[in-house]
Each structure stands twice: as C-alpha cells, then as structure tokens.
Backbone as CSV, one residue per row, in Angstrom:
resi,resn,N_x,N_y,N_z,CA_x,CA_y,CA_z,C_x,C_y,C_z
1,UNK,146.547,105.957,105.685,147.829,105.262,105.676,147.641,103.765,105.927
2,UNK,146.728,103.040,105.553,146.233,102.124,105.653,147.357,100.942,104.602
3,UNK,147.273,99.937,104.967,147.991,98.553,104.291,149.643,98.828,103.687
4,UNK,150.360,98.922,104.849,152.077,100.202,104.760,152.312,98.714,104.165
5,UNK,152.462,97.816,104.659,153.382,96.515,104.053,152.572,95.882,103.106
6,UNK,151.444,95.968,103.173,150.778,95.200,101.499,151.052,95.928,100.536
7,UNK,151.713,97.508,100.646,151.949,97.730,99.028,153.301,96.879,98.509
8,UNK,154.349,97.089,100.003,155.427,96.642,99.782,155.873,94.868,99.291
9,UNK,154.759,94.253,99.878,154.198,93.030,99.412,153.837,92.604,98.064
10,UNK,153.025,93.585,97.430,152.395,92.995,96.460,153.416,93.185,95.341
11,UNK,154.767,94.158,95.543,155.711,93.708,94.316,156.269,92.763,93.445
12,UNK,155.239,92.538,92.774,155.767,91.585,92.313,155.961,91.414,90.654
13,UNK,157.233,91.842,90.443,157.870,92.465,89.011,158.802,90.947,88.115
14,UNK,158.187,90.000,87.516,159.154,89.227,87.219,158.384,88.292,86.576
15,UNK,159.203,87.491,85.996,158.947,86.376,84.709,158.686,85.352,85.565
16,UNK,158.060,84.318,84.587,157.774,82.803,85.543,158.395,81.622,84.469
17,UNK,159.507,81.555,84.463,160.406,80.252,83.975,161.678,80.359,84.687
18,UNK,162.000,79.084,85.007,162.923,79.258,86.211,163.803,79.545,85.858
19,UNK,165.220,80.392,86.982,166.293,80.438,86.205,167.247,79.825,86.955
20,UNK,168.542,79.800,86.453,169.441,78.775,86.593,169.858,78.608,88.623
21,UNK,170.502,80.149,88.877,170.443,79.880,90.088,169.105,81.215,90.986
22,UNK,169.204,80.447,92.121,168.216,81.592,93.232,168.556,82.819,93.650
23,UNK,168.378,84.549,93.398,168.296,85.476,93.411,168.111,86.088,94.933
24,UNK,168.417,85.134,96.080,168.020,85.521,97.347,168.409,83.875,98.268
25,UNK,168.791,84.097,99.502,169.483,82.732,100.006,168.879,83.236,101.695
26,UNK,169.341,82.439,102.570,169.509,82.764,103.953,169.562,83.759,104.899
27,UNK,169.188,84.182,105.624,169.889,85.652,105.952,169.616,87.119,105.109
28,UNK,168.591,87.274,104.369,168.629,88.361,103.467,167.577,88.998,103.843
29,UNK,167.893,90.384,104.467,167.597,91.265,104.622,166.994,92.959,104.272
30,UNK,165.562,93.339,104.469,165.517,94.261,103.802,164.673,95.710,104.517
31,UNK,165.016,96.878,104.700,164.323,97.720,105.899,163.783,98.893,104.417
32,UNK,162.861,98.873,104.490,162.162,100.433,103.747,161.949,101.711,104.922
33,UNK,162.084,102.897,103.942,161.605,103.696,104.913,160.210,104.750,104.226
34,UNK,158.813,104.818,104.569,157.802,105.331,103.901,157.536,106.532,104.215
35,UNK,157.058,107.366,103.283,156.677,108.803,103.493,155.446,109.187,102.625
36,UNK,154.455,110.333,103.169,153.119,110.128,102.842,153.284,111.736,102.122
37,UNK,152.442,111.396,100.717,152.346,112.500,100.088,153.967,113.228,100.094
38,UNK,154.843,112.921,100.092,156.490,112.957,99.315,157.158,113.881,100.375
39,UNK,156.205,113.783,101.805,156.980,114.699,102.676,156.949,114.437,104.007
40,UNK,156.068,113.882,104.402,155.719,113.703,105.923,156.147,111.788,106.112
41,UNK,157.130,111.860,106.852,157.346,110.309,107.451,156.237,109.439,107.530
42,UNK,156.042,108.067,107.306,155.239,107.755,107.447,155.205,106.174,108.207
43,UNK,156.232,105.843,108.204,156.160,104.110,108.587,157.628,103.461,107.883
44,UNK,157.622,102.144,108.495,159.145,101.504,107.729,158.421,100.083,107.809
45,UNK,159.187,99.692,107.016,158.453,97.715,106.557,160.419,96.945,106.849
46,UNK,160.066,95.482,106.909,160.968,94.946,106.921,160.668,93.829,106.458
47,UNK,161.874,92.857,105.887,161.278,91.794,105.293,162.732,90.709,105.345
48,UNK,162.759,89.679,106.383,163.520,88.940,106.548,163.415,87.204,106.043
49,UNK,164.584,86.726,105.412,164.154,85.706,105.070,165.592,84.349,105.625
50,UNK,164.802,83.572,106.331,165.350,82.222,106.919,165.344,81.213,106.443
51,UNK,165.970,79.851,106.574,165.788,78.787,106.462,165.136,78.303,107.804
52,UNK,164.444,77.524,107.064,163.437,76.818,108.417,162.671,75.412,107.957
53,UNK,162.116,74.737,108.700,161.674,73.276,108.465,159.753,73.876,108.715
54,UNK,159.253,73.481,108.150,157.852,72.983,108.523,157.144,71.583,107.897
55,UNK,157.226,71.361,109.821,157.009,69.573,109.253,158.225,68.641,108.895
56,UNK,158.177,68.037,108.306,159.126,67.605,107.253,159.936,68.758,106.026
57,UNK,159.753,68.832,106.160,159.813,69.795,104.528,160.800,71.217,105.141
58,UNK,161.355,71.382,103.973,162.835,72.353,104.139,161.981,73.164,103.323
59,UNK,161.981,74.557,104.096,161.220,76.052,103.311,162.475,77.330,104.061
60,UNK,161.656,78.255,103.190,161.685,79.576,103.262,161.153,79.767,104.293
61,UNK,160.909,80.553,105.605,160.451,81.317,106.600,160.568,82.630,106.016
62,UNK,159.692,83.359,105.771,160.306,84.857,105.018,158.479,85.648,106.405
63,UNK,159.621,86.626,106.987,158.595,87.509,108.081,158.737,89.001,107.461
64,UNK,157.198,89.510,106.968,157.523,90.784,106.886,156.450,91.602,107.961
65,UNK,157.568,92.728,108.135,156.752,93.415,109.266,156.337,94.928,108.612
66,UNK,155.299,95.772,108.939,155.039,97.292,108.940,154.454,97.672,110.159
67,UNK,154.952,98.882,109.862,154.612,99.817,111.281,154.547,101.713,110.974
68,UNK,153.623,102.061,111.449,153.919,103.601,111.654,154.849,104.303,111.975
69,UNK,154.820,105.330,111.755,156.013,106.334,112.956,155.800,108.033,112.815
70,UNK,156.485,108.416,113.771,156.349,109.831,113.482,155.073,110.442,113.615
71,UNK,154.672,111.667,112.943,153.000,112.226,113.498,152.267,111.181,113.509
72,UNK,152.086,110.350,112.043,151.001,109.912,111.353,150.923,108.909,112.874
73,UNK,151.820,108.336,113.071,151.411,107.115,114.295,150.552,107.483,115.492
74,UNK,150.152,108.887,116.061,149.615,109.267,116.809,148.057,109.370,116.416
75,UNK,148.121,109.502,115.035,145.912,109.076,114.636,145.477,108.096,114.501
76,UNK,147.111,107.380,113.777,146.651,106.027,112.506,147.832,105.129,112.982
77,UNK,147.798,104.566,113.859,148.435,103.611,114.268,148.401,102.063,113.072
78,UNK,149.947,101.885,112.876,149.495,100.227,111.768,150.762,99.700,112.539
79,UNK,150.590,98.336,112.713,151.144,96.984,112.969,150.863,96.154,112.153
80,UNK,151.735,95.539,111.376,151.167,94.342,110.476,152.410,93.586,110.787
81,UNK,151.800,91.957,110.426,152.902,91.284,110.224,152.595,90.179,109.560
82,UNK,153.157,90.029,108.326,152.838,88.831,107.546,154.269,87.429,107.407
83,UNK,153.866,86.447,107.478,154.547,85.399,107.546,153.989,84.566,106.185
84,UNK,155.069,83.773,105.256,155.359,82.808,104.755,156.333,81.476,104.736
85,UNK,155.751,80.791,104.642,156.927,79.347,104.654,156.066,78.534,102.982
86,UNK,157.340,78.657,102.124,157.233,78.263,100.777,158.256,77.119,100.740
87,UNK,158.176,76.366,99.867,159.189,75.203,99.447,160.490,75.841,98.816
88,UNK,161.565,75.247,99.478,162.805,75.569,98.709,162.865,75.224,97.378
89,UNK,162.596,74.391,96.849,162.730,73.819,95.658,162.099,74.933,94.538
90,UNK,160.609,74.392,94.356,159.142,74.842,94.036,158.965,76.386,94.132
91,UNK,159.203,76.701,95.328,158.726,78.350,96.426,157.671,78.153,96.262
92,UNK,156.829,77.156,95.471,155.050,76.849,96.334,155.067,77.331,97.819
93,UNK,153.759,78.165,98.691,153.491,78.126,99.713,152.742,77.145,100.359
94,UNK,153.196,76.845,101.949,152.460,75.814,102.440,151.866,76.171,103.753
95,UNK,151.859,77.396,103.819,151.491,78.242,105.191,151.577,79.566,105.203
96,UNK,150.570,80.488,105.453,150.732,81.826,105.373,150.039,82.682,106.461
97,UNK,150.420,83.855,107.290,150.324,84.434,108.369,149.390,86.219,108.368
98,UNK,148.753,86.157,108.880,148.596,87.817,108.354,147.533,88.475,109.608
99,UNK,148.571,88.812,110.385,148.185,89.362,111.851,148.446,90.652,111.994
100,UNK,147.526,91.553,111.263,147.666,93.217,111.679,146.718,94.322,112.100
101,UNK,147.411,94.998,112.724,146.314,96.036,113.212,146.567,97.470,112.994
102,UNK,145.388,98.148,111.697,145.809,99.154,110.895,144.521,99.934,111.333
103,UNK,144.659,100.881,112.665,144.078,101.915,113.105,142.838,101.011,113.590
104,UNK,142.918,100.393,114.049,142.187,99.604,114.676,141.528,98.044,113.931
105,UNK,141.692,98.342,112.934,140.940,97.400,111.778,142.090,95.917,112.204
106,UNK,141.606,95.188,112.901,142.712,93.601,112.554,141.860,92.950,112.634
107,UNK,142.868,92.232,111.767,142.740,90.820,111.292,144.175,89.923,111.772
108,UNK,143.559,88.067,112.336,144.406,87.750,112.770,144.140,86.112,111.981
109,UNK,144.846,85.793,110.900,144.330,84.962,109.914,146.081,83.747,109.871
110,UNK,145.119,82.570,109.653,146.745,81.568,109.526,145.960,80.749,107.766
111,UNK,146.593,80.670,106.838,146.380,79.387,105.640,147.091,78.457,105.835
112,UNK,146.647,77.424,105.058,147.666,76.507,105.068,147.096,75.918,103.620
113,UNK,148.125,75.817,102.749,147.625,75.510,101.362,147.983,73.973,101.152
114,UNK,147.077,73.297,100.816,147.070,71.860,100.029,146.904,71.571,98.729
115,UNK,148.630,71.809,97.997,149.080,71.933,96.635,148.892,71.040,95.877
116,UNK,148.467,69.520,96.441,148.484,68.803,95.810,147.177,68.544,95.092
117,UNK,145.586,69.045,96.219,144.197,68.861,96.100,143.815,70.011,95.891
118,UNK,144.694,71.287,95.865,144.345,72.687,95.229,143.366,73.295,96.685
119,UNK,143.818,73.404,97.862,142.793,73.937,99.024,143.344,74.769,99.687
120,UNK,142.758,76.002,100.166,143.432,76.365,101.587,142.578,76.717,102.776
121,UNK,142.781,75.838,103.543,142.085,75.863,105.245,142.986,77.076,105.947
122,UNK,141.717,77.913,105.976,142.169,79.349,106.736,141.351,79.003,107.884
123,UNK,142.329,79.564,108.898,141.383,79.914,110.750,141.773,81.126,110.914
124,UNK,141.012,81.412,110.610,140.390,83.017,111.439,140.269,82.838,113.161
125,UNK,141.667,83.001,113.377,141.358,83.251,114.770,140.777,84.401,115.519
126,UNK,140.731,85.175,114.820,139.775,86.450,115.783,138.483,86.206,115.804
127,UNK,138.158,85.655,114.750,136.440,85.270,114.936,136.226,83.416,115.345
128,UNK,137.148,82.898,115.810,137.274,81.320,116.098,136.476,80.726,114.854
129,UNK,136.401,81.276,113.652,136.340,80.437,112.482,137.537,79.649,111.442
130,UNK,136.593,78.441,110.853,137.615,77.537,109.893,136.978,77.672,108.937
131,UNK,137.587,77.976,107.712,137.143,77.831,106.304,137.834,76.981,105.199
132,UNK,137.297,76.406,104.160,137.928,75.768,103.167,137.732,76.812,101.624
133,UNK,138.792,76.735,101.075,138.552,77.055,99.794,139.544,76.436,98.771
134,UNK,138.536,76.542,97.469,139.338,75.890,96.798,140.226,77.321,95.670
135,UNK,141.468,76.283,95.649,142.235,77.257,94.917,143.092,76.956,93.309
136,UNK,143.438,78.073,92.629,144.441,77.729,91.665,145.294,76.646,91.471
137,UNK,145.690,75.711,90.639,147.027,74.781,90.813,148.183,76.296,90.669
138,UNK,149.323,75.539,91.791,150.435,76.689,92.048,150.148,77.159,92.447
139,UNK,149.179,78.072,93.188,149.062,79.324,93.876,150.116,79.604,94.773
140,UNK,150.036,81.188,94.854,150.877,81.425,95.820,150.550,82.543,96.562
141,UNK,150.855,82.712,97.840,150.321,84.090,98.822,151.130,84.905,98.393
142,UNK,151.295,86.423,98.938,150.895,87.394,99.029,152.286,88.172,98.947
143,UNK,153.354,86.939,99.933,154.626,86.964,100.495,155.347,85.939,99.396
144,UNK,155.075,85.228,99.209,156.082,84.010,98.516,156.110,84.232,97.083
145,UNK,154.886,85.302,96.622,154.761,85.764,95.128,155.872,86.539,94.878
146,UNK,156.111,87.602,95.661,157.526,88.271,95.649,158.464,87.665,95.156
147,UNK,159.350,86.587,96.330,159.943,85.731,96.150,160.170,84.579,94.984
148,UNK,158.920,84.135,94.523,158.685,83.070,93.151,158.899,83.986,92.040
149,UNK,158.721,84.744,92.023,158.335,85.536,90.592,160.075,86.135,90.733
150,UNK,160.162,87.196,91.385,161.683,87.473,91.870,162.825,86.576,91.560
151,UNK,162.606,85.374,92.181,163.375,84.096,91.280,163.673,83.864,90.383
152,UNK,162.712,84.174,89.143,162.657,83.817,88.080,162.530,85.059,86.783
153,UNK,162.992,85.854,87.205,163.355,87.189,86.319,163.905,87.058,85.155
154,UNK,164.033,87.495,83.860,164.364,86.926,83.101,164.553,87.977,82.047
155,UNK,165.457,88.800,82.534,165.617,90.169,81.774,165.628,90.626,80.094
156,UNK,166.478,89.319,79.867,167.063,89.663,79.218,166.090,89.503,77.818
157,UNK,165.173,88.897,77.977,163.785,88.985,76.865,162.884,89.481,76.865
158,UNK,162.749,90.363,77.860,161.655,91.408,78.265,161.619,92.508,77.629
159,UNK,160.450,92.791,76.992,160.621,93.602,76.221,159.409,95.196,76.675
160,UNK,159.405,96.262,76.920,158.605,97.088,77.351,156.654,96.605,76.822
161,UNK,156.369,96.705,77.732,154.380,96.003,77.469,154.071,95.121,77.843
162,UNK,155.940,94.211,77.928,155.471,92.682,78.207,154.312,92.725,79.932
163,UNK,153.611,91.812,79.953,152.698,91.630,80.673,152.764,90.335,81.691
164,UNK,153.234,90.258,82.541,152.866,88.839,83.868,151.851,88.928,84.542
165,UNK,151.907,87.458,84.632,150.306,87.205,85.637,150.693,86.147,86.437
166,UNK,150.233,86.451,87.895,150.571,85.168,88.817,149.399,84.636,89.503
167,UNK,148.829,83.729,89.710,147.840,83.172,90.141,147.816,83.442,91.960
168,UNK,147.683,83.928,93.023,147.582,84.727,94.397,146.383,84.279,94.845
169,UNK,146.538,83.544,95.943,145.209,83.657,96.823,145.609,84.366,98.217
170,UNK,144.601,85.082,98.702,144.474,86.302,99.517,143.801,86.890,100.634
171,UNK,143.132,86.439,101.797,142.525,86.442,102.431,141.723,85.302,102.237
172,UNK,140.536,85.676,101.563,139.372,84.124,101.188,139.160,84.349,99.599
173,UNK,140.124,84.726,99.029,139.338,84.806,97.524,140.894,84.429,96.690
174,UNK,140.709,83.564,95.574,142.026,83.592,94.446,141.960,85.930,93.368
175,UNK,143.339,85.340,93.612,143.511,86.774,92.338,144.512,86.819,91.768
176,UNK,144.292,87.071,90.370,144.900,87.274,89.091,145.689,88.299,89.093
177,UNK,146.802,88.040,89.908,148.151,89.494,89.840,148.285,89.673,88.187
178,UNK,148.636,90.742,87.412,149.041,91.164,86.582,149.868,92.446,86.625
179,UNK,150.995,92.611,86.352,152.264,93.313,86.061,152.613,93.467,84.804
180,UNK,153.079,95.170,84.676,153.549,95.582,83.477,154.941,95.906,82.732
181,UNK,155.634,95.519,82.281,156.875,96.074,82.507,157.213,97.315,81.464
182,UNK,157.681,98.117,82.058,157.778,99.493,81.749,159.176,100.549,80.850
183,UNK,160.100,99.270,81.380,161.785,99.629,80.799,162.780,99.903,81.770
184,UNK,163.963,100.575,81.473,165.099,100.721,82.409,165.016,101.706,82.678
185,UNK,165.698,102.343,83.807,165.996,103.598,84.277,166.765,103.740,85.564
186,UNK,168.072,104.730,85.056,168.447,104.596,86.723,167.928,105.738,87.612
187,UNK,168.042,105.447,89.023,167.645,105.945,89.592,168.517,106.671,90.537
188,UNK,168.226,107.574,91.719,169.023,108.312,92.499,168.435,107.231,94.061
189,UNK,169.548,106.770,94.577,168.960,106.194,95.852,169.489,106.786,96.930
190,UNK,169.416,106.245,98.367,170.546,106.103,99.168,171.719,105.755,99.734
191,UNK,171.968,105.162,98.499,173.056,104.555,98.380,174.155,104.529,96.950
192,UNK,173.235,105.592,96.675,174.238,105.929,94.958,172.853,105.800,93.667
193,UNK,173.687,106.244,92.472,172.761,106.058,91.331,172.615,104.500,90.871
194,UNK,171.667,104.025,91.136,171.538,102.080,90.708,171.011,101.866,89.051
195,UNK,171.107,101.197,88.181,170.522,100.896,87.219,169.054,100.307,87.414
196,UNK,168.070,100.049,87.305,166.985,99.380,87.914,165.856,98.976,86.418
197,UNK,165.256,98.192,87.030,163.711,97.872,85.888,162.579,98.769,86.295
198,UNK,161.846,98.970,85.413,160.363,99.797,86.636,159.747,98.725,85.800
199,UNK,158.606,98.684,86.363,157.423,97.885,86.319,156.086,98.833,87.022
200,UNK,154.859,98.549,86.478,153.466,98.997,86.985,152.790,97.714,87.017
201,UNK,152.553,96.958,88.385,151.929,96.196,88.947,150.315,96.961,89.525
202,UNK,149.304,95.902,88.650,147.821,96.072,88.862,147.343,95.775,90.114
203,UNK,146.508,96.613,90.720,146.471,96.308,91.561,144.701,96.704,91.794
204,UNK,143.718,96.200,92.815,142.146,96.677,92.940,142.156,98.290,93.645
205,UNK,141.315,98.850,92.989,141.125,99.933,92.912,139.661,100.057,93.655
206,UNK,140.018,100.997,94.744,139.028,101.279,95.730,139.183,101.854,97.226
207,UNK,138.923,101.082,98.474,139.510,101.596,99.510,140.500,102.393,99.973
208,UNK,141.528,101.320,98.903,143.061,101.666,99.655,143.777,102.021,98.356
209,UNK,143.839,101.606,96.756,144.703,102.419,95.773,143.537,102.946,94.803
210,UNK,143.769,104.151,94.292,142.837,104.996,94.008,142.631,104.679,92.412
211,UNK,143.182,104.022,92.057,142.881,103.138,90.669,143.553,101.703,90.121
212,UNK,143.105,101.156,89.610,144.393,100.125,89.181,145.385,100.217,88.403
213,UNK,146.213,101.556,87.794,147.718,101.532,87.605,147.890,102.398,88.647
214,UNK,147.727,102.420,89.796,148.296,103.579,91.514,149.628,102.883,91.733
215,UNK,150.448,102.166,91.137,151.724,101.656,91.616,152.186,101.559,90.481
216,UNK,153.757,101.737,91.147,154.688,102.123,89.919,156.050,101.299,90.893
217,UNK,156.902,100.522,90.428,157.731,99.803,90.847,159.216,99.360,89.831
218,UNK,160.220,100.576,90.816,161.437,99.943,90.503,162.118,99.363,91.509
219,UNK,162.989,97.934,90.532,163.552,96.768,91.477,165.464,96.917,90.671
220,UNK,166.359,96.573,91.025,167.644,96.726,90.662,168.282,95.632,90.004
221,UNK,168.457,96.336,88.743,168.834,95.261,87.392,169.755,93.947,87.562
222,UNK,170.335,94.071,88.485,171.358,93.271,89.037,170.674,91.520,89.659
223,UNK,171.353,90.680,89.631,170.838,89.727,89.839,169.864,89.223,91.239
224,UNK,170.276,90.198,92.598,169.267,90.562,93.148,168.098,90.703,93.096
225,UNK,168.106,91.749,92.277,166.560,91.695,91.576,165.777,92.946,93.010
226,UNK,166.872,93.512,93.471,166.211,93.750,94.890,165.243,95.327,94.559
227,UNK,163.992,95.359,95.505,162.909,96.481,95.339,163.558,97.833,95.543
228,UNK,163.699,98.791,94.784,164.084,99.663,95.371,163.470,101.310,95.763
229,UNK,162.357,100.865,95.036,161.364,102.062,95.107,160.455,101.802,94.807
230,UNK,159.171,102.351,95.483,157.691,101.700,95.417,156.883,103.335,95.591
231,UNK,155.881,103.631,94.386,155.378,104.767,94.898,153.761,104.518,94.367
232,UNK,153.173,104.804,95.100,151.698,104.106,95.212,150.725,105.607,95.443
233,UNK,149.619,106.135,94.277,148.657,107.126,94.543,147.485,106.056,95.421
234,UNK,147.036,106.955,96.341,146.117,106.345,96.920,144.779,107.056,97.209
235,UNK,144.043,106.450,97.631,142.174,107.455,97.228,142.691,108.179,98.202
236,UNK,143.680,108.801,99.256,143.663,109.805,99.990,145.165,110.087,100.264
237,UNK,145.624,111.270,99.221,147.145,111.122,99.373,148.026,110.346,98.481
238,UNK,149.418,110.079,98.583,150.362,109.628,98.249,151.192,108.768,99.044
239,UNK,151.838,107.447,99.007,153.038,107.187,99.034,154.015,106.535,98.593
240,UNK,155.350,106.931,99.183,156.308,106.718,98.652,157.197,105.413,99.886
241,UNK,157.964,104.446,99.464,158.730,103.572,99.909,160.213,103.229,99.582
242,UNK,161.254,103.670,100.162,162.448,103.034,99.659,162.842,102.406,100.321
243,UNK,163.699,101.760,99.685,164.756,100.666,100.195,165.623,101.606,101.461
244,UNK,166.453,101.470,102.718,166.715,102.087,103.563,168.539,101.247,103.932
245,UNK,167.967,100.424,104.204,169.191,99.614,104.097,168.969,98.007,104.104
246,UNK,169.759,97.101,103.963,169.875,95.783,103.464,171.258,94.865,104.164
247,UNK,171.089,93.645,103.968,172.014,92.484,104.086,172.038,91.489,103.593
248,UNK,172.811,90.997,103.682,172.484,88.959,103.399,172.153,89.297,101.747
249,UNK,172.916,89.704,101.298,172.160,89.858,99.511,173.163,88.332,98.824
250,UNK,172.408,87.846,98.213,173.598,86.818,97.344,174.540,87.099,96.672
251,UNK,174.143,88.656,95.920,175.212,88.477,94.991,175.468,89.926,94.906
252,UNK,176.794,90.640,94.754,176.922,92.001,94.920,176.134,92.985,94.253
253,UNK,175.692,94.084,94.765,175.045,95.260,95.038,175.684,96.285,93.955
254,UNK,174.751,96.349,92.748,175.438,97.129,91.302,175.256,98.459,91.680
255,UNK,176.123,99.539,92.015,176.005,101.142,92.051,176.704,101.634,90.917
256,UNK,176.441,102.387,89.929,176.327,103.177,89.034,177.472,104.375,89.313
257,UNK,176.907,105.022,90.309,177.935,106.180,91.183,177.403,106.627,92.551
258,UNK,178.277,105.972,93.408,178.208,106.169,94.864,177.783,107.585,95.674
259,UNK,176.750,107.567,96.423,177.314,109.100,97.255,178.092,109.056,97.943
C-alpha cells in the first residue's frame, strides 16, 4: 500500500493551451476515500488549495495529505504530505514539499525551482544534503501538474488516442508525464450518476505500479474538471480511490441523477 497520495497526485488528465477562465479558485477542497483490492479500506488523501504569498509573488499554496486507516494501518502505516506553491498567473512551480513516511520508508525533501535559469536546489533534509539540478523550461512538480494541466482542459477537441505530455521534475530526476485520453462515460458515484472523461495516465512500472498503463482515470466533464475516480493495478494487489466529499468548487457540480 505504498505511495496512497502519489497515485492521487500524478492525475494528470488535460490539454496544455490556456483557457479562458481558471477551473479551481481559493478554498477548494477535496477528501478521497481508498480501498485495496475493491474491498478492504485502505487510506483517504486530501488536497486543499489557498491563496498565499511566497516572497513577493502571489501563488497557489495547494497541501496534499495521505494516510492509512483501518487493518491495513496496523502493518503498513503511510503519512505523506506533499506541498506546492505555483504562480497564479503561469501555475509555474516555485517551491515544492514532500515529507512522508510509508511503512517506514521517509523521505523529507524541500525544491525550489529557478524558472528563469531552468534549476532546482533540493535539501534533503533527512540526509543534511543540497543538490542542484538542471531542469526542463516550464517544469512543473508533481502537485502543480494536476493543477496546470487541469486548467487548461480543452474538451471540446479531444478526440479518443489523443495523447499529452507534461514536462515533471520529481525527486532528483526530470519526467516525461504522458496521458491518454480514452472517451466519455458516466459513472455511478457518491453523490449521483456524473458525466465524466476517463483518461489512462503513464506511469513507471516497477516497485509500486505493476506496468505502465496500471492507471485508469476518470475526472468530471464539467468545468471543474474535478478527479473522480482513480483505480491503479499494482505489483501487489489493487487500488481503488474516490472522490468522498468536496468544497470550494468554482463552478457548480454536474449530477446526471442524484441518489
């Protein structure tokens, strides 16, 4: 049950040309609830997003958290918590957070990206190391890719095969996100039948997803754009992620037929 909020993280289903207005504002709120192999509880993620200053500069604060629960938390304990602060304007990142502890395995890591000279100075504070690397023009972490790409959705020319790619740097290495888009379909939620997009976002195949198409991702057709189901095969097991409940959405919440 390893990396509960990096699957929920790495969604990232959407076009890259901007669109007219922003798909997410102040205050917006989002709680999943996870279950392992389509039956046993497994953990809940959250993902809150603020206005906030760093430095000079008017950003995004967006905190996402995961955690265990239930049996699984008594073998396999996970705490994660990842932080971004991206530009309002841009949603370029200019700082990124990633302090978790998944059955013992942490890591307690800060970036800070320099968009203009293409760098990011990571401190590894658990090991009192500083590193430089050089990166992509635009890049974006892990957290703010969500968000940038999410932004800029662009439905209405998408056609099933179409293919995105976002440029991601990630611990100490750049990576080539690529996403598939798959077509419409509605779905059954907790909150009624929603219209939604699916998408199959690529992902490395090994440790933790048991090949690179192991994720399958529907988000809700509506200008939101919001995640609403995430189901990920993994080299040991299954899981599954939904949406649980929500707030702060910009723009109303499309249901199909209510329960």
């Amino acid at each position: 049950m390893k990396k509960l909020l990096l699957i929920l993280l790495v969604l990232s289903a959407f076009k890259v040309s901007f669109a007219q207005e922003s798909s997410f504002g102040d205050g917006e709120w989002f709680k999943f609830k996870m279950s392992y192999s389509n039956f046993l509880k497994a953990g809940n993620a959250t993902l809150t997003v603020k206005d906030s200053k760093l430095g000079d500069k008017d950003v995004y604060h967006v905190v996402g958290k995961g955690w265990t629960t239930g049996m699984i938390k008594w073998f396999f304990k996970v705490e994660d918590q990842y932080e971004s602060y991206f530009d309002k304007s841009t949603l370029l990142p200019y700082k990124f957070v990633r302090n978790i502890n998944e059955g013992g395995y942490t890591k307690d890591l800060e970036i800070e990206f320099d968009q203009v000279n293409n760098k990011a100075h990571i401190n590894d504070k658990k090991h009192n190391k500083k590193y430089v690397f050089d990166t992509r023009p635009n890049i974006q972490d892990m957290v703010s890719t969500f968000y940038y790409l999410r932004n800029n959705l662009k439905t209405e020319t998408m056609q099933i095969g179409d293919e995105v790619r976002v440029d991601m740097f990630f611990d100490k290495e750049n990576y080539g996100f690529k996403l598939r888009y798959l077509g419409e379909e509605t779905i059954n939620t907790d909150f009624g039948k929603v219209e939604s997009l699916k998408f199959r976002p690529y992902v490395m195949a090994g440790r933790v997803f048991k090949e690179e198409e192991s994720l399958t991702l529907w988000v809700s057709k509506d200008k939101n754009k919001v995640p609403l189901r995430i189901k990920a095969d993994l080299a040991v097991g299954s899981l599954r992620a939904d949406l649980d409940a929500f707030k702060g959405l910009k723009y109303p919440f499309q249901i199909v037929v209510k329960n």
